[in-house]
ZAMARGU-4260 file (C-alpha; in steps of 0.2 Angstrom, whole numbers, plus 5000, padded with zeros to 4 digits):
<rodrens>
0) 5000/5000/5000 | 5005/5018/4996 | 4999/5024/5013 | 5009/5018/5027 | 4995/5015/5040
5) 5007/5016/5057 | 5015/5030/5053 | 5002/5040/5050 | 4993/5035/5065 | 5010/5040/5074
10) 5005/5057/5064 | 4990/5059/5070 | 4994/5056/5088 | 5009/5069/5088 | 4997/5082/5082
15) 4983/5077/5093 | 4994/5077/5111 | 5002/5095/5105 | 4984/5104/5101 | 4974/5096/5116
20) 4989/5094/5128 | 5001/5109/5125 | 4995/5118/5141 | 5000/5104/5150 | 4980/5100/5154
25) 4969/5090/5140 | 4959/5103/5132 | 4941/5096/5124 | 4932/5100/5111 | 4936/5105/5091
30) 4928/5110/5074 | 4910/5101/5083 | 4911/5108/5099 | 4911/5098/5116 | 4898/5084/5120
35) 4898/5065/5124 | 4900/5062/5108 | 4915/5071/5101 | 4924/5070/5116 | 4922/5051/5116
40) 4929/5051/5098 | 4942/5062/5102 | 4950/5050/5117 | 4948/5035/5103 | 4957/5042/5090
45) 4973/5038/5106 | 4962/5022/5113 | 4956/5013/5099 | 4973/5009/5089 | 4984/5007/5105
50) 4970/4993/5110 | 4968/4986/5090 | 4987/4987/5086 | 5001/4979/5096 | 5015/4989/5089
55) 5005/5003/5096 | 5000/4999/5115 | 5005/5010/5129 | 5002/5000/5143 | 5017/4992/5147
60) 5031/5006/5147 | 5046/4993/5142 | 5038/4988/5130 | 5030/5005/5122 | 5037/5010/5104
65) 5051/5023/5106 | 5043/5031/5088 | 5026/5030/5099 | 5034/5036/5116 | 5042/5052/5105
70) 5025/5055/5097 | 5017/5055/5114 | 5031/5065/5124 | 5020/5078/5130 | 5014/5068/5142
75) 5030/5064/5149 | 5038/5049/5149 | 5033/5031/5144 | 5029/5028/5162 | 5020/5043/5161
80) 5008/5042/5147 | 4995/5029/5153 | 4994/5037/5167 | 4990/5054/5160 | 4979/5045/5150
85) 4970/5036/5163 | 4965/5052/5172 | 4959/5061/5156 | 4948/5045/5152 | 4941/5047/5170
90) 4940/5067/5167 | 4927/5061/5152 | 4917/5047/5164 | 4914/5061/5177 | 4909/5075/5165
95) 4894/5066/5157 | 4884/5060/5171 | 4869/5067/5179 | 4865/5073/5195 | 4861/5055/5202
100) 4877/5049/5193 | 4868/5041/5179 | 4879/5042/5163 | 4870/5054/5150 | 4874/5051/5130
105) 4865/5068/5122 | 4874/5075/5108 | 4867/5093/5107 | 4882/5100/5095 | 4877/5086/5083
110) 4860/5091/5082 | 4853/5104/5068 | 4838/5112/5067 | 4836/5116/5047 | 4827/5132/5039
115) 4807/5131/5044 | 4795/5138/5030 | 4781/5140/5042 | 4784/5154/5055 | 4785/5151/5072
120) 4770/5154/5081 | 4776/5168/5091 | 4785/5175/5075 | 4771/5181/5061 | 4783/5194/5051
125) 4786/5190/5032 | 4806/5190/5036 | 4805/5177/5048 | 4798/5165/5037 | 4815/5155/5032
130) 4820/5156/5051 | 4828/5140/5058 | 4821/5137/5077 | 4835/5135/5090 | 4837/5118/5099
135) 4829/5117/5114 | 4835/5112/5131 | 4825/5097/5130 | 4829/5092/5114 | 4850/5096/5121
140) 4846/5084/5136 | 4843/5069/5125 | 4853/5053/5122 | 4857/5047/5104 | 4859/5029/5099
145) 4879/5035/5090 | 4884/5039/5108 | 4879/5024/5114 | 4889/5015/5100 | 4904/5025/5102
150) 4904/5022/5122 | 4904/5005/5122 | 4920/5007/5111 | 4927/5018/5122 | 4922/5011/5137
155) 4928/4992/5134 | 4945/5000/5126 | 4945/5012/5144 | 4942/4993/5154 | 4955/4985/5146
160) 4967/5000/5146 | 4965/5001/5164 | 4966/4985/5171 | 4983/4978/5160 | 4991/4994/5167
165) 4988/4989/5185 | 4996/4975/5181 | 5013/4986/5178 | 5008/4998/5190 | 5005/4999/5209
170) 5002/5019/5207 | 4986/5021/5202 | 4977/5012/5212 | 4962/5022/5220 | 4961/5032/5202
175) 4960/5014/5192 | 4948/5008/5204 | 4937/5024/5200 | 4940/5022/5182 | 4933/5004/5184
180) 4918/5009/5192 | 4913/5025/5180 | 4920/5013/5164 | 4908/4997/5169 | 4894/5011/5173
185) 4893/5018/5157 | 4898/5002/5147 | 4881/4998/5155 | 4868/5010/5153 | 4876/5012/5134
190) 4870/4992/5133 | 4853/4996/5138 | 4851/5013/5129 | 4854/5001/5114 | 4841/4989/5119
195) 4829/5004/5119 | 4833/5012/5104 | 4831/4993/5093 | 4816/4997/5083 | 4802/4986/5075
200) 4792/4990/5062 | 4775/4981/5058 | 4765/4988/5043 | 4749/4980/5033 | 4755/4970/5016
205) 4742/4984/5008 | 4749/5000/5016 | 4759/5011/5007 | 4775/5007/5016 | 4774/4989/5011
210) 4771/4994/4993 | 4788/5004/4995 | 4795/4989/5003 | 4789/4978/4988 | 4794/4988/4976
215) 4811/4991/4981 | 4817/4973/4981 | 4807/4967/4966 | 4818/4969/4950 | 4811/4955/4941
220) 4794/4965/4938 | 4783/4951/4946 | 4767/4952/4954 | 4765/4963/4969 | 4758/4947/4978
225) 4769/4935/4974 | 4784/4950/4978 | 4776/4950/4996 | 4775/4931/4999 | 4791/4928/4993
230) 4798/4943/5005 | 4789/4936/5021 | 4798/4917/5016 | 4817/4926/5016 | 4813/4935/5030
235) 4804/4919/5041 | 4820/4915/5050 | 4821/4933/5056 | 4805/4936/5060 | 4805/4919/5069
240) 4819/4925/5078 | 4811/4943/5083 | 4799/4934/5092 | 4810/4927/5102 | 4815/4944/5111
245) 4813/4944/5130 | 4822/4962/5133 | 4822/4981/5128 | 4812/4987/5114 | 4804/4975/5101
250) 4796/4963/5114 | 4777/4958/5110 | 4778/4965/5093 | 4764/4953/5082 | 4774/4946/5068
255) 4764/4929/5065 | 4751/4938/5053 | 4754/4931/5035 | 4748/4947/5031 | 4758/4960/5039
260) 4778/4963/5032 | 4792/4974/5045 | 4807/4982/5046 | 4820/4980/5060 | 4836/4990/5066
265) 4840/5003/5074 | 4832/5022/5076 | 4841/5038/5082 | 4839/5037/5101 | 4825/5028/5114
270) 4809/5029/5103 | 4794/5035/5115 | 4786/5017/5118 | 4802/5008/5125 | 4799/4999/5141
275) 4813/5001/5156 | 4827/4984/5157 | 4828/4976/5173 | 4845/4977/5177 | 4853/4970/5190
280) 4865/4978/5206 | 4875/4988/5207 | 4867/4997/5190 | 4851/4995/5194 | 4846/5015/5201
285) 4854/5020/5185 | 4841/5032/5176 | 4832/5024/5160 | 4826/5041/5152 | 4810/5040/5141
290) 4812/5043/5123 | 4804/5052/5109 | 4810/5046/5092 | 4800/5036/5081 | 4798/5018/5081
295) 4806/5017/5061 | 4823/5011/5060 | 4835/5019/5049 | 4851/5011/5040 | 4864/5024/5044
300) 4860/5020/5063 | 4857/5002/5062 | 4877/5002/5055 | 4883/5012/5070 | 4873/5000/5084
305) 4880/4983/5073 | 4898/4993/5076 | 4900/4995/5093 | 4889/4977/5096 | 4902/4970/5087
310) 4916/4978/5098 | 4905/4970/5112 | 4903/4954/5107 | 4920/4951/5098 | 4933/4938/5104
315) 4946/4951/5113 | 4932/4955/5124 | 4928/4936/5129 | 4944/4933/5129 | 4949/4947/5141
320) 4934/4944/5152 | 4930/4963/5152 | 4910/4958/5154 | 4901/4955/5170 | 4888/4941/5173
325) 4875/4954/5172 | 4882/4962/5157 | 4886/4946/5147 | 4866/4944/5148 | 4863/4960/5141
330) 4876/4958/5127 | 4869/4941/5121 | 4853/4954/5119 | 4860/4964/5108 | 4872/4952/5099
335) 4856/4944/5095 | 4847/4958/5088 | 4864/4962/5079 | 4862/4947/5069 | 4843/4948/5065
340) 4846/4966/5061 | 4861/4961/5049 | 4852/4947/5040 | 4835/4957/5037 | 4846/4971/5027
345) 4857/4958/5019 | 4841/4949/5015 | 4834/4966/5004 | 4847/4972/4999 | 4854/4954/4989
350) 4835/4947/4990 | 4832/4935/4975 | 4845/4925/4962 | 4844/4940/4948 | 4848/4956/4950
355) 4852/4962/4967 | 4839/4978/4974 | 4855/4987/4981 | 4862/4988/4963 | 4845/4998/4958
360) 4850/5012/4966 | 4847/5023/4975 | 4841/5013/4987 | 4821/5017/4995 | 4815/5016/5011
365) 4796/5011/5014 | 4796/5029/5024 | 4800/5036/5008 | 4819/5044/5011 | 4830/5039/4997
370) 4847/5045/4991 | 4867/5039/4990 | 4866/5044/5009 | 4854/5028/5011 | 4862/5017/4999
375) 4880/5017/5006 | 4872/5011/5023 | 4864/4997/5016 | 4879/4993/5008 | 4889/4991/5022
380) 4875/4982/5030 | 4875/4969/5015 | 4893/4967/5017 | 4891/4964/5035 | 4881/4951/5031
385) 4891/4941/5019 | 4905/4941/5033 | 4896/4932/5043 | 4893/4917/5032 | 4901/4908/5020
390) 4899/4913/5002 | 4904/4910/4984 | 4918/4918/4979 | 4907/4927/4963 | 4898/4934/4978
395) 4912/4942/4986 | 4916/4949/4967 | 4899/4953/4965 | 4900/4964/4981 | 4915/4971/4975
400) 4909/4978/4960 | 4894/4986/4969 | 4907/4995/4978 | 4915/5000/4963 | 4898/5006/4955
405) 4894/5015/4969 | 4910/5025/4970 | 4906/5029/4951 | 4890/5033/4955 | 4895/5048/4967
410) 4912/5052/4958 | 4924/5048/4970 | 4939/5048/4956 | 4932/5069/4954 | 4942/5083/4961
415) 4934/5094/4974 | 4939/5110/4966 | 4920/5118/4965 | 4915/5121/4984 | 4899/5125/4977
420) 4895/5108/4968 | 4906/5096/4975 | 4903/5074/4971 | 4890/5067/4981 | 4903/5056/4989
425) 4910/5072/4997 | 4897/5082/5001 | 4886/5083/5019 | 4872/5076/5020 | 4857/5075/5032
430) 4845/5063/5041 | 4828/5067/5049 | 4824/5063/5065 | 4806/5057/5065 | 4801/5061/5082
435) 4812/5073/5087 | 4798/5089/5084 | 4789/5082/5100 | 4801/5092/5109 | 4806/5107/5098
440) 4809/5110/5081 | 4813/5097/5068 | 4831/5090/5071 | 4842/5083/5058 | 4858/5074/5060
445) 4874/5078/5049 | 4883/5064/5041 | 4896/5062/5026 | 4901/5048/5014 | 4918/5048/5010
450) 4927/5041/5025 | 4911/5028/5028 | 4916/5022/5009 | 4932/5021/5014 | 4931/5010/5028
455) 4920/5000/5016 | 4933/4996/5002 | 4945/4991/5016 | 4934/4981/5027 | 4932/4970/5008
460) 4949/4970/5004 | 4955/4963/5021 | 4940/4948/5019 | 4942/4945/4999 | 4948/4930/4993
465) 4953/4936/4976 | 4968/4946/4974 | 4964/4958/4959 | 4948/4962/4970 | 4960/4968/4984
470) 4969/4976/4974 | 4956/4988/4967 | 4947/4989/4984 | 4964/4995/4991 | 4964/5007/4974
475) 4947/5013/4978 | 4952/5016/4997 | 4967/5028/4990 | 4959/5038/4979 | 4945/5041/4992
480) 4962/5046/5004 | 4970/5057/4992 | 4953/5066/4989 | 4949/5069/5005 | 4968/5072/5010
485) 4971/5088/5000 | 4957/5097/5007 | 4952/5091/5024 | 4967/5085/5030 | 4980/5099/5040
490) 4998/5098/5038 | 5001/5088/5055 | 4990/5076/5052 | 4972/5081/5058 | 4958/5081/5050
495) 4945/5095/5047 | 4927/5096/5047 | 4917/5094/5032 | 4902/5107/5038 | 4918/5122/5044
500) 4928/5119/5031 | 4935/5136/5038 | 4939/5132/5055 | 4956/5132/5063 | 4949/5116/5074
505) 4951/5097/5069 | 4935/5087/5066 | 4937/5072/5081 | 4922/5063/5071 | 4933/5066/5055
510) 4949/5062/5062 | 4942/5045/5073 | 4934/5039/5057 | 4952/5041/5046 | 4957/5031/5063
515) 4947/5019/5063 | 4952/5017/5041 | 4970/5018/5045 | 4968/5002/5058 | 4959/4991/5045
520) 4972/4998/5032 | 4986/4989/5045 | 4976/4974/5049 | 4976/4971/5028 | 4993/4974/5027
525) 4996/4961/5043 | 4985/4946/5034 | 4992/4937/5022 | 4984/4943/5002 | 4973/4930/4994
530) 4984/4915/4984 | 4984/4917/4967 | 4980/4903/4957 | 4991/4906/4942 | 5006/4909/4954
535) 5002/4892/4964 | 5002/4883/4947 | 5019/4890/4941 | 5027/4888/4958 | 5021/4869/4958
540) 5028/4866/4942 | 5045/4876/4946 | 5046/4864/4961 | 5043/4849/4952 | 5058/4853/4939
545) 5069/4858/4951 | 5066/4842/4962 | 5067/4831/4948 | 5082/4838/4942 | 5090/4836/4959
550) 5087/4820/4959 | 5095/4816/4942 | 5111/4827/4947 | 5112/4817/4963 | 5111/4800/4952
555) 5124/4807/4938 | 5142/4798/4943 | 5149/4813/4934 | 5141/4830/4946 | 5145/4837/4960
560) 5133/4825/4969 | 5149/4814/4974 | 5160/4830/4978 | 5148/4840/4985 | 5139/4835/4997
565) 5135/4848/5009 | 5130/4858/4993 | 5115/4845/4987 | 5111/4843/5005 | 5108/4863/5009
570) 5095/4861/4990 | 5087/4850/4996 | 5082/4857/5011 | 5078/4873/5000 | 5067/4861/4991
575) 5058/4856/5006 | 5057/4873/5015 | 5049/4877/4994 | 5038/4862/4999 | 5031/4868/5012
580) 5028/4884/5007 | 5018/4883/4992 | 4999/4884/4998 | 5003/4898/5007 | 5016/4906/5000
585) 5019/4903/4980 | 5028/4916/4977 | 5044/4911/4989 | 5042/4895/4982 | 5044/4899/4963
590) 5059/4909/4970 | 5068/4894/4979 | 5064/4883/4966 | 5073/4894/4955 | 5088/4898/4965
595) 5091/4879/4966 | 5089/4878/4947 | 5103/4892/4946 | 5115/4882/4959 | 5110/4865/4951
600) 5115/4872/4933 | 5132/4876/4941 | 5134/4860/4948 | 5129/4848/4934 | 5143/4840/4921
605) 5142/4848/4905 | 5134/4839/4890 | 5141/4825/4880 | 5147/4832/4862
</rodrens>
C-alpha cells in the first residue's frame, strides 16, 4: 500500500497530544464543539489503535514503541503516558453523568435544526419565514443511539486499558479503581440505551409502506403478491427470531400475521414506547430516560449500533473477560438483535438470484427517504452480512463491484475544486429525526460519505479471497484518501470538518473515522493477500523441475553429487522449505525453486558432444 497506516497513525497522535495537551491540561472539544460524543471520539482516536494494534500499545512502558513514546512525549515519559491518560479517560466518565450519577449520552452539537417555511407561532413577520428554530434544552438533554455506539467502544478500550496497566503499576490504584467503576457504569447504561433504541416496524402488506417495501426489492417485475409472499419466506428466520425477544424494545411486537411485512434495526435514540430493562445491582438505580423518536429504523444507525455490538461481542472482549455476569446477559441481547438486524438488510438488499435491489439504486425506504446517503448504509449492511457466512467467491466479486459502482455513481475519482457543487461522495448530508419535533423544532443529523466508503473498500479488501479484487478495493480506498487528503486534511495530520471547512479546529468525528480506516488499512497489510492461482500453478511446476532435476544430478556419477555433498544437501532442504511453502506462499516457492535451478546448473557436468 502507498499509505503507510502506522506511521500516520503516529501522525496523527503527535498532532493530537500537541493541540489538546500543550498547556500541560487536556483541552476538549474541536471543529464540533464539546459533547459526549466528540469528546468520546476524540479519546479514541489515542484508545482505539493502541487497544487494536500491538505495535502501538502503551500499557506496558518497556515495551512501548520509542517512535510512539516520542509521538506522545508531551505527556512525559513512557511511564508517564497511561497514566495521563487514565486520568483524562476518568475526566470524560465524570463530565457526562447526571446529577444521580447516571451516565448521559446527548449530543446537542450534533443536532441541527434546518430552515422552517412556516413561521414560528410567536413570530408572524414576512422575514422570519425561512428562520431556523434554535434547539431546545430538551431536545440538548437527549441521548442518541451514536453515543451509545461509540461508548461502548470507548468504554471496553478504557476497561481493558486500565486493568493491564495495574498489572505494571501499583500507582494508580484508587484512580484505576474509580476508572473501573465509572467505565463498567457507562459500558452499562450504553447496553441498555441500545436495547431501547432497537426498533420494529410492523405495517399491513396493503399500506403504502409495504408497497415501497415491495417495490424496492422486486427487480424481476413480478406480481406485487407474489413479491410480498416471497419477501415474508426470506425474511421467516428473522421474524422467527424477533419473536423470540425477551428484553428492551421490540418485545410483543405481532409478527405471526401472514399478512403483515416489517422492518427491524435501529432508530436515532430511545423511541417513545420503550419499556425500562431490569438490570441488576449495582446498575440497577441507573436512570432509563424516556424517549421520543419514532419507532422506524434507519440504515445509517442500524450500521453504528452493529459497530459498537460487534466491539461487544467480539473475541478480545471474551477473551479478556471485560463483561460481568449481568452484562454478558445484556450483550447476548443485543448480539442477538445484531444478527437479525444484519440478515433482514442483507436479506433486501441481495433478495432473489437476479439482479440484486441494492444495485438499483438509490436505494428506497418504505418511509419514503431515498438518496446515495441511504444506499451506502445498506451497503455496508450487505457486506456485514456476507462476513458472517460463508459465500461464493462470485459473491464476494459481485459485492465488489457494487462497491466500485457506487463510488462511480457519486464520483469519487472527481476533484473537489468547486466548493459549490462538489461529488456526492463528498458532500454533507442529512437525516431526519422522525420524532424529534415532540420536543422542539425538527432535528436533523449531519453525516458524510467519504470516510464511511472508505472503511468499506478496506473492510472487503482485508476479507476478499481474490487478489485483483483487493487490489482495486485498496485502489478505491486511496483515491477516496487522496481526495479527502488535499482538502480536509491539516499539515500535522488532523483532520478538518466537512460542515467548517474554515475552522482552525480538527473534526474528532473526521479524524476518529480516518482512525478507525487507517487500523483496518494495518490489519490488511498484517493478513496474508489472497493466493493466486496462476502463481500456485507456476510455483508447483518450478518445484517439480527443480526436484526432479536434483534428483538426476544426485544419480549422475559425473556431478557434484559425489564431491559436493553439503552443497546438494543445503538444496534439498531449500526444496523442502519450497515444499512447504507453496499453499501459502507461492511466490517464495517459485523463487527457491529457481535459486536451486541456478545452483543445480552450476553443479551439473556439461553435456556430452
Amino acid at each position: 500500500m502507498r499509505i503507510q497506516p502506522r506511521t500516520e497513525i503516529i501522525q496523527v497522535w503527535q498532532a493530537l497530544a500537541r493541540h489538546t495537551y500543550a498547556n500541560g491540561v487536556w483541552e476538549w472539544g474541536g471543529a464540533e464543539g464539546q459533547d459526549s460524543l466528540s469528546d468520546a471520539e476524540q479519546l479514541l482516536c489515542l484508545m482505539y489503535p493502541a487497544q487494536q494494534l500491538d505495535g502501538l500499545r502503551i500499557t506496558r512502558p518497556d515495551r512501548t514503541a520509542p517512535d510512539v513514546g516520542k509521538a506522545l512525549d508531551v505527556f512525559g515519559d513512557r511511564a508517564t503516558i497511561p497514566t495521563k491518560l487514565i486520568s483524562v479517560l476518568l475526566e470524560y466518565l465524570r463530565t457526562y453523568r447526571a446529577a444521580d450519577g447516571s451516565p448521559t449520552f446527548s449530543a446537542p452539537e450534533h443536532l441541527d435544526a434546518p430552515e422552517h417555511l412556516d413561521a414560528p407561532e410567536h413570530l408572524d413577520a414576512p422575514e422570519h419565514l425561512d428562520a431556523a428554530l434554535p434547539v431546545t434544552d430538551a431536545q440538548r438533554t437527549l441521548d442518541v443511539s451514536p453515543s451509545y455506539s461509540v461508548s461502548l467502544s470507548l468504554a471496553l478500550s478504557a476497561l481493558s486499558f486500565v486493568r493491564v496497566f495495574r498489572r505494571e503499576s501499583k500507582e494508580v490504584g484508587e484512580i484505576a479503581e474509580e476508572l473501573e467503576i465509572l467505565a463498567q457504569a457507562r459500558l452499562t447504561a450504553a447496553m441498555v440505551g441500545l436495547l431501547r433504541s432497537f426498533v420494529i416496524e410492523v405495517f399491513d402488506v396493503d399500506s403504502p409502506e409495504a408497497q415501497k417495501l415491495c417495490a424496492m426489492v422486486n427487480q424481476a417485475q413480478l406480481p406485487y403478491g407474489a413479491v410480498a409472499a416471497g419477501l415474508q419466506n426470506a425474511l421467516s428466520e428473522v421474524r422467527a427470531g424477533l419473536r423470540d425477544l425477551t428484553i428492551g424494545s421490540g418485545r410483543g411486537i405481532h409478527l405471526a400475521n401472514p399478512k403483515v411485512l416489517f422492518s427491524c434495526g435501529w432508530t436515532w435514540g430511545v423511541t417513545a414506547d420503550a419499556p425500562e430493562v431490569d438490570v441488576a445491582p449495582p446498575w440497577d438505580r441507573q436512570e432509563q430516560p424516556a424517549g421520543i423518536a419514532a419507532g422506524s429504523p434507519h440504515p445509517y444507525f442500524t450500521r453504528l449500533a452493529c459497530a459498537g455490538i460487534a466491539d461487544l461481542t467480539s473475541e478480545q472482549t471474551r477473551v479478556s473477560g471485560l463483561l460481568e455476569d449481568e452484562q454478558q446477559r445484556i450483550a447476548a441481547a443485543l448480539q442477538l438483535r445484531l444478527e437479525l438486524a444484519r440478515s433482514y438488510w442483507g436479506t433486501l438488499a441481495m433478495y432473489d438470484r437476479g439482479r440484486w435491489p441494492v444495485e438499483d439504486q438509490p436505494w428506497r425506504l418504505p418511509t419514503g427517504e431515498s438518496g446515495d446517503h441511504v444506499t451506502l448504509w445498506v451497503i455496508r449492511l450487505a457486506g456485514s452480512a456476507l462476513e458472517a457466512q460463508p459465500h461464493p467467491l462470485k459473491t464476494e466479486r459481485r459485492f465488489t463491484a457494487l462497491l466500485r459502482d457506487f463510488a462511480s455513481r457519486t464520483r469519487v475519482p472527481d476533484r473537489l475544486d468547486d466548493p459549490d457543487a462538489p461529488p456526492p461522495v463528498y458532500r454533507q448530508h442529512h437525516l431526519d429525526l422522525p420524532g424529534s419535533d415532540t420536543a422542539g423544532p425538527a432535528l436533523r443529523w449531519p453525516i458524510e460519505l467519504g470516510p464511511s466508503l472508505m472503511k468499506a473498500a478496506l473492510t472487503s479488501a482485508a476479507t476478499t479471497s481474490s487478489g485483483d479484487d483487493r487490489e482495486s478495493l485498496l485502489a478505491l480506498a486511496e483515491t477516496i484518501w487522496d481526495r479527502l487528503a488535499a482538502k480536509r486534511r491539516f499539515s500535522n495530520g488532523l483532520w478538518r470538518s466537512l460542515s467548517a471547512a474554515g475552522s482552525d479546529q480538527p473534526s474528532w468525528s473526521t479524524t476518529e473515522q480516518i482512525v478507525e480506516c487507517l487500523v483496518v488499512m494495518a490489519e490488511v497489510a498484517a493478513t496474508r493477500p489472497p493466493v493466486s492461482e496462476l502463481l500456485t500453478s507456476l510455483a508447483r511446476d518450478l518445484l517439480h523441475e527443480a526436484t526432479h532435476t536434483l534428483d538426476r544430478v544426485l544419480l549422475d556419477p559425473r556431478s557434484g553429487g559425489t564431491g559436493a555433498p553439503t552443497d546438494t544437501a543445503a538444496l534439498g532442504l531449500l526444496l523442502a522449505r519450497a515444499r512447504d511453502a507453496l499453499e501459502d506462499e507461492p511466490g517464495l516457492t517459485l523463487t527457491l525453486a529457481q535459486d536451486v535451478l541456478r545452483d543445480l546448473h552450476r553443479l551439473r557436468p556439461p553435456p556430452d558432444r
